[in-house]
PALOMI-376356 format. One line per 4 residues: number of its first residue (from 1); their letters; for each residue y, x, z of N, C-alpha, C. Coordinates in steps of 0.1 Angstrom, whole numbers. Layout:
N
NUM	a	Y X Z Y X Z Y X Z; ...
***
This chain:
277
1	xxxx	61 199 38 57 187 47 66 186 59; 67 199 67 78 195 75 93 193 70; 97 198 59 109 190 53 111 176 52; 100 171 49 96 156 47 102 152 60
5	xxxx	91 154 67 88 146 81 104 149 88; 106 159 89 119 161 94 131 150 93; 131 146 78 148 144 72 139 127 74; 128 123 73 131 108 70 127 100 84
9	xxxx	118 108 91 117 104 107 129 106 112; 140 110 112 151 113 118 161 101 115; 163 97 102 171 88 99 167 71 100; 173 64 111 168 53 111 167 45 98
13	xxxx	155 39 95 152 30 84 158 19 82; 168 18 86 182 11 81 186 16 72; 193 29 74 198 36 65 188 42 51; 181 42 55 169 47 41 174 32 34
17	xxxx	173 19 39 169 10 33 183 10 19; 195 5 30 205 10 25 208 15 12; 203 29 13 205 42 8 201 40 -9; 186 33 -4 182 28 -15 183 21 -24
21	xxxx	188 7 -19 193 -3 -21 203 0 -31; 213 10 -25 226 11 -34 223 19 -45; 213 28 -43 211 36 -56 207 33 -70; 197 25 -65 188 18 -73 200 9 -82
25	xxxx	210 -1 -74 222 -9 -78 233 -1 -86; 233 10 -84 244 21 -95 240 30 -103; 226 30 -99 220 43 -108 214 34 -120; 206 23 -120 198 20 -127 210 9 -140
29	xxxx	203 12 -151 210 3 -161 213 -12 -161; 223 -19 -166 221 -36 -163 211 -42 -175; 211 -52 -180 199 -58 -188 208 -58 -200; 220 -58 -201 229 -56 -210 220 -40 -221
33	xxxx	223 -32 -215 219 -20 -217 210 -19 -228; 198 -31 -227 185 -23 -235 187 -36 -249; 196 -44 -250 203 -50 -262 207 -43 -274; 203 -46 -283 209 -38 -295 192 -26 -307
37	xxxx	198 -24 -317 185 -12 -323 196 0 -316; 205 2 -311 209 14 -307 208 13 -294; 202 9 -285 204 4 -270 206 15 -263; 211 14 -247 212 27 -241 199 28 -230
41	xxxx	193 18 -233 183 21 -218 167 13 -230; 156 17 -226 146 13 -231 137 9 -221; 127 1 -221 116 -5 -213 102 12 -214; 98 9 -205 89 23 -202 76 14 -206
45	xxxx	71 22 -217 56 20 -228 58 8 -234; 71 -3 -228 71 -14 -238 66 -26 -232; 68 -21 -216 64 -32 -210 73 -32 -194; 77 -20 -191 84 -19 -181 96 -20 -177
49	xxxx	103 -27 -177 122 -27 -178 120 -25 -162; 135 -11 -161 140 -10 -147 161 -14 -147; 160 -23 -141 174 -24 -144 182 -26 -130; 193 -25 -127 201 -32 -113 194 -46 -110
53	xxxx	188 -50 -114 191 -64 -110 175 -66 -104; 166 -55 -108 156 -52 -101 143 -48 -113; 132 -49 -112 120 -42 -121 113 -53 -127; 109 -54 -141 105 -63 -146 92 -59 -150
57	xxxx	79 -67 -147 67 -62 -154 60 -70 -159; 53 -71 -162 39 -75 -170 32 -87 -158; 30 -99 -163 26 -113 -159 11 -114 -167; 3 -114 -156 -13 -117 -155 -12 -133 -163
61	xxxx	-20 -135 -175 -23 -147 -177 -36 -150 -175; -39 -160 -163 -52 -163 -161 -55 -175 -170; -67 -168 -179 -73 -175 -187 -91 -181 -180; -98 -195 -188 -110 -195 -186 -115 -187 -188
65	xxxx	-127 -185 -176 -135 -168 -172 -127 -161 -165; -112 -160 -165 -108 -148 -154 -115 -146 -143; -115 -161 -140 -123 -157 -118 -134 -150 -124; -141 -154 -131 -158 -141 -133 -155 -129 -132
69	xxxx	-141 -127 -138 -138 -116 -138 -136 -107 -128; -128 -113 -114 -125 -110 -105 -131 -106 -99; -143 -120 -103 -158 -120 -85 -162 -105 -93; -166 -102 -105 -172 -91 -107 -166 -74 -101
73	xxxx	-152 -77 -101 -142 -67 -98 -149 -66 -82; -144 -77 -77 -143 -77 -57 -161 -70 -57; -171 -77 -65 -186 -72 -61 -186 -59 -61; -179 -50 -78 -182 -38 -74 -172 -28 -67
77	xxxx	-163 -37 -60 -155 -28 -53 -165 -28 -39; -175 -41 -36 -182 -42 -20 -194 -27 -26; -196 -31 -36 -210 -21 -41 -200 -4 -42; -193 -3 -48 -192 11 -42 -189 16 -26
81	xxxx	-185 10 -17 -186 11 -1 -202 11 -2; -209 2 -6 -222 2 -3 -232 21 -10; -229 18 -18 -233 33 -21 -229 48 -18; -219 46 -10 -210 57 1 -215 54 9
85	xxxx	-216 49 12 -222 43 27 -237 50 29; -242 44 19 -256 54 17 -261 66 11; -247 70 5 -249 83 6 -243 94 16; -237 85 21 -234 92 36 -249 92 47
89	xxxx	-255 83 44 -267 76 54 -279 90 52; -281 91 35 -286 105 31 -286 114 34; -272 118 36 -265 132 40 -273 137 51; -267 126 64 -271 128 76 -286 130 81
93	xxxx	-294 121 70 -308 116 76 -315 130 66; -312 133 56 -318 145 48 -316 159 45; -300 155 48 -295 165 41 -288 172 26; -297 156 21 -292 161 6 -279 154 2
97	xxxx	-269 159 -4 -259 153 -11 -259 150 -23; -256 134 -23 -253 129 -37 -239 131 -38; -238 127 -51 -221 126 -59 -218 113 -52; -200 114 -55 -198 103 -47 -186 97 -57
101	xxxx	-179 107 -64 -170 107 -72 -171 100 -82; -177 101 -96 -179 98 -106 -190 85 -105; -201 84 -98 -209 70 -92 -199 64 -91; -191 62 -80 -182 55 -73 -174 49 -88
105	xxxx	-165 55 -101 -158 53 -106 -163 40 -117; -179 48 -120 -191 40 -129 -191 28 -124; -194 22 -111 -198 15 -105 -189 0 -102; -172 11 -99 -162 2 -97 -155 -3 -114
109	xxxx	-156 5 -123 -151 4 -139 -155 -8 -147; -172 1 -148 -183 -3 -160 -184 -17 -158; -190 -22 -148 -194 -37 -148 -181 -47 -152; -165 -47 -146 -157 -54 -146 -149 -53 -164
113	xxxx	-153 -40 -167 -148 -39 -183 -163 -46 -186; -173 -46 -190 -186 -55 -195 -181 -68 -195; -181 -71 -186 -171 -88 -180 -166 -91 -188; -152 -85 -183 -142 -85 -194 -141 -86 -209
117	xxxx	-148 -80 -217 -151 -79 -230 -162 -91 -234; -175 -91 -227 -185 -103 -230 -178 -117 -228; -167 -121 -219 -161 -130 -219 -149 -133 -231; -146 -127 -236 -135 -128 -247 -123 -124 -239
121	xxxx	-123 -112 -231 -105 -112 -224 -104 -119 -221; -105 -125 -214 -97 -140 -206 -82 -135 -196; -79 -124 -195 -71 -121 -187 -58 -113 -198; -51 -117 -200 -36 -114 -207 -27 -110 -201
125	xxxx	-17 -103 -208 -6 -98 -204 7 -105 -209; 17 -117 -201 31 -115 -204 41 -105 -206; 47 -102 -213 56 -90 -212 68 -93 -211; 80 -86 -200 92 -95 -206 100 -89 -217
129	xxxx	107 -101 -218 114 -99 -233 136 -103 -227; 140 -100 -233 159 -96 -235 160 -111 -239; 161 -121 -231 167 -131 -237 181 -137 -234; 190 -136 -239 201 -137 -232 209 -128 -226
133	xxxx	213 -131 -213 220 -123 -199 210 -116 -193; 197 -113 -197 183 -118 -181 172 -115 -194; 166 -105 -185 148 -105 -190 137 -121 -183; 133 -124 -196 126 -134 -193 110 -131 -193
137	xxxx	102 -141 -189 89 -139 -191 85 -125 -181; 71 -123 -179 66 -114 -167 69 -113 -153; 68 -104 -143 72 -107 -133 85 -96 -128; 96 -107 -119 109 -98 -118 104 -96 -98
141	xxxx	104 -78 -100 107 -74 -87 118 -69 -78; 126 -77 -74 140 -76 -68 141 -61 -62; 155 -56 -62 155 -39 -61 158 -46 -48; 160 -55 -40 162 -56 -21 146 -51 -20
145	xxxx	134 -63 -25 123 -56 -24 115 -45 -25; 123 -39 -36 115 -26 -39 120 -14 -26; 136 -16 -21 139 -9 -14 133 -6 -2; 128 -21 3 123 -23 15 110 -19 17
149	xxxx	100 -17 6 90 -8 2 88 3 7; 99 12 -3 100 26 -2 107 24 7; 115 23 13 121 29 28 108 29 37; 104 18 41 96 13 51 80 30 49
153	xxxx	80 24 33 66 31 31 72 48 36; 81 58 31 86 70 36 89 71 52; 93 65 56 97 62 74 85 62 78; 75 56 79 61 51 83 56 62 83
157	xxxx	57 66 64 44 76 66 49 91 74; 63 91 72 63 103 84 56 106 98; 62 95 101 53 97 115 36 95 113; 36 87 105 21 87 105 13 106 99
161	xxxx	19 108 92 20 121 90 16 137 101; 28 130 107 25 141 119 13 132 130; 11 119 130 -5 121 138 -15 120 134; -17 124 120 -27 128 113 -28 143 117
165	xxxx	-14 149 111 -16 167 118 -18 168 131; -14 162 142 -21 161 154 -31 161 157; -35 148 152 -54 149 153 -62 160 144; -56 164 131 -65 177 124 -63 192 135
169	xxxx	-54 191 141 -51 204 147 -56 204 161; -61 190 169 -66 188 179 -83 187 181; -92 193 166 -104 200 164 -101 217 165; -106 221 173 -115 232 178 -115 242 162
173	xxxx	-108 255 162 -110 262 144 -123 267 146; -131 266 153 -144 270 159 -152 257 148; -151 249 145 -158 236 139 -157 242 126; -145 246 118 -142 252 108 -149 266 103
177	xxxx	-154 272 114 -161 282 112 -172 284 113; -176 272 118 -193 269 116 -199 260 108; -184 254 103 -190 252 85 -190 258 75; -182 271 78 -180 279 70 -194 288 65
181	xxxx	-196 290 79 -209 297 81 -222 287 74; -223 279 75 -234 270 66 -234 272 57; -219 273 51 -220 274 33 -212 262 28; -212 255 39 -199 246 31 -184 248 29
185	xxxx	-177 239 15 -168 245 11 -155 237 18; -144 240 16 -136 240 22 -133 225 22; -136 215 11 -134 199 7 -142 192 16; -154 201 19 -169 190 22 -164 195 37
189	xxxx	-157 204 41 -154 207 59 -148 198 63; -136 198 50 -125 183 56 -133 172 60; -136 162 49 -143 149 54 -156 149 59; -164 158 59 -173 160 67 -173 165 84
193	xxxx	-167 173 87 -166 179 96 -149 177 108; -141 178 101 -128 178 107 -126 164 108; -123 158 99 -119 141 98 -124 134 111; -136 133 106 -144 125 116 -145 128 129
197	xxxx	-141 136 134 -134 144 152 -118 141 153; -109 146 140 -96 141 142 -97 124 144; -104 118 135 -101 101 135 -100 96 148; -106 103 159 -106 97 170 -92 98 177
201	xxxx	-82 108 174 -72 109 179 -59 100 171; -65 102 154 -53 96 148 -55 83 147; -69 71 148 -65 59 151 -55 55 160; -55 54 174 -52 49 182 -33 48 173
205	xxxx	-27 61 174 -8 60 177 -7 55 160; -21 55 151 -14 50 136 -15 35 142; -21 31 148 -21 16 152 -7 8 153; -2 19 162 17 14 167 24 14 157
209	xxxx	18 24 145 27 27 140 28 17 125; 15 11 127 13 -2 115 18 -16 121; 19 -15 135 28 -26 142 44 -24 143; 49 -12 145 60 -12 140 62 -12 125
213	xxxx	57 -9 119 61 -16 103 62 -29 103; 52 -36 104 53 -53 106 70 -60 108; 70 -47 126 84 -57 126 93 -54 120; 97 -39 115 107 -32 108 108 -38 95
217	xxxx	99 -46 89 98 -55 75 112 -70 76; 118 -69 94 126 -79 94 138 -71 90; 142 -61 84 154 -53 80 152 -58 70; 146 -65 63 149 -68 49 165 -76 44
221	xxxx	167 -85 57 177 -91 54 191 -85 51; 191 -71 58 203 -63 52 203 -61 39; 195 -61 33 197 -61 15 198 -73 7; 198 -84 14 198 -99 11 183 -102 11
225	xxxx	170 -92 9 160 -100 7 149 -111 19; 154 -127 12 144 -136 20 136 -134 25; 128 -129 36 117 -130 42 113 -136 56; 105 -135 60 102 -147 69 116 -150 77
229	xxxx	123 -141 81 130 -139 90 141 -145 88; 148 -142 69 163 -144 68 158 -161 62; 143 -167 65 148 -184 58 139 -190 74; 128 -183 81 131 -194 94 139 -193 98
233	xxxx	143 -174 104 154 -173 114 168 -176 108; 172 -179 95 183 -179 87 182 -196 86; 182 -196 74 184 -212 63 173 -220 67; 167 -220 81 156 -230 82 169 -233 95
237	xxxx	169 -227 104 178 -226 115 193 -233 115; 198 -228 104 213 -231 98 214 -248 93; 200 -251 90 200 -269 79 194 -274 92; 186 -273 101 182 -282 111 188 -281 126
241	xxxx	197 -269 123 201 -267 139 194 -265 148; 180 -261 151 173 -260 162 171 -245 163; 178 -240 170 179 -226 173 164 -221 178; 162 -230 191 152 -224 201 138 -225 197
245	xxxx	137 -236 184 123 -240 175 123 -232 168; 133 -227 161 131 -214 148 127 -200 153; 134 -196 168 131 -189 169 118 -184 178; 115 -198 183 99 -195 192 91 -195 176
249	xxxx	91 -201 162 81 -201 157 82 -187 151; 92 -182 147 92 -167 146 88 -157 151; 94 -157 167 84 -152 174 69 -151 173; 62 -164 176 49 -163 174 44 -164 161
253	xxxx	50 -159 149 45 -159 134 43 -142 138; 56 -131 142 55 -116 142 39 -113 152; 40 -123 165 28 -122 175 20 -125 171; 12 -133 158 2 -134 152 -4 -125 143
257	xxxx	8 -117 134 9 -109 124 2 -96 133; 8 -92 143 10 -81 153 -6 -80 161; -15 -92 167 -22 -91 171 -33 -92 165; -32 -97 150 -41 -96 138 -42 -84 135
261	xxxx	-31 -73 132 -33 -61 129 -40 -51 139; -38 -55 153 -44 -44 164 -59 -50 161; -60 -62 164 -77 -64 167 -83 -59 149; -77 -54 135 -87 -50 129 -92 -37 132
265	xxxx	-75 -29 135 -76 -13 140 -80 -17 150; -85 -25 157 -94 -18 173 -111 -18 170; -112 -29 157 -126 -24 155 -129 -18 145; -117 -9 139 -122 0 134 -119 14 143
269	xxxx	-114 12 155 -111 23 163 -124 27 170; -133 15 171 -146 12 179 -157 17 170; -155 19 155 -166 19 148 -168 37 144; -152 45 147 -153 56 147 -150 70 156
273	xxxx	-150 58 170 -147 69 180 -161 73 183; -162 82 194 -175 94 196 -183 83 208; -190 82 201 -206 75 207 -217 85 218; -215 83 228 -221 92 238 -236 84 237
277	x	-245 95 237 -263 90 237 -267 88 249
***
């Protein structure tokens, strides 16, 4: 873990992005490649092509009944929080522990496969296919994008990393030993006992550190990929000439993004910091 934390918090996420960028562009096969019964490169299970030019996958066909499908997915994703929820409510008020594992999987699975099947599938798969120069058909994920992912996601989670280890190491080993002493095992100490004292420490600096991603997402343009930045602050700027309009709306697009994200982390910072009686 400190090897991690070390080598990718250290190197500015430029260069991760970079790094990636080109790899991905020399390492990975062209679309040429998977042409032929003797090809040199194959699609992974027959649906995944990874090539320079970026990742091709599998295209959702929404059929009549899909949304039933969905609403029933979104319910039992609300309904498993609901049943953690109260089996947490249990814990505290009784003592007794329910499962949380296998409920939870039932709950979020069973009903959206039921759906699914009593409707006739309404939900399909495109797959792409070699037509030409270019995979056609499904969805193509640009390797600028995928870079900007992984860089961003590796950078982030570093630091976020070490203030998670902060806040776990900023509980008292004294807590740890008097769950020990209960009889609880070393899983049920973490999220029971350690977490919920650390959270109070590691909300607050993961907050900065979900707002600096936001803005660190404007490096995109070094790998060519479009995003808000390289078409207001670029090719919106460049065709109308209004410098000081593109860049106040940019401005306040990041200041919107930016103070959307603090006020959700501040009420979830409110919902788990320590409540004095």
């Amino acid at each position: 873990m400190a090897f991690y934390v070390e080598i990718f918090r250290n190197v500015p996420v430029l260069i991760w992005i970079l790094i990636i960028f080109f790899v991905m562009t020399a390492a990975l096969p062209a679309p040429r490649a998977f042409r032929g019964d003797d090809a040199e490169a194959s699609m992974l299970f027959g649906a995944v092509a990874f090539t320079n030019r970026g990742v091709y996958v599998p295209r959702p066909i929404w059929e009549p009944g899909s949304a039933i499908v969905v609403a029933v997915f979104l319910a039992s994703v609300v309904a498993v929080f609901a049943y953690r929820r109260h089996a947490t409510k249990v814990l505290y008020d009784t003592g007794r522990l329910l499962p949380m594992g296998w409920p939870s999987l039932v709950i979020l699975i069973v009903p959206t496969l039921l759906a699914f099947y009593a409707l006739g599938q309404p939900i399909t798969l495109e797959y792409p296919e070699l037509r030409g120069f270019n995979f056609q058909g499904g969805i193509q994920v640009r390797g600028s994008m995928i870079a900007l992912w992984f860089a961003l996601a590796i950078y982030t989670g570093a630091f976020i990393a070490e203030n998670v280890r902060a806040g776990i190491q900023s509980v008292s080993y004294g807590q740890t030993e008097a769950a020990s002493a209960l009889g609880l095992r070393p899983r049920r100490i973490m999220s029971l006992v350690i977490l919920p004292q650390a959270l109070r420490v590691v909300i607050p600096p993961v907050i900065s550190q979900y707002l600096n991603l936001t803005k660190n997402s404007s490096l995109a343009i070094a790998v060519g990929y479009m995003d808000i930045t390289g078409t207001l602050g670029g090719i919106t700027l460049n065709q109308t000439g209004r410098a000081i309009e593109s860049v106040l709306l940019l401005m306040l697009f990041y200041l919107i993004i930016s103070l959307s994200i603090s006020a959700v982390m501040n009420l979830y910072n409110n919902a788990v910091k320590l409540k004095e009686r």
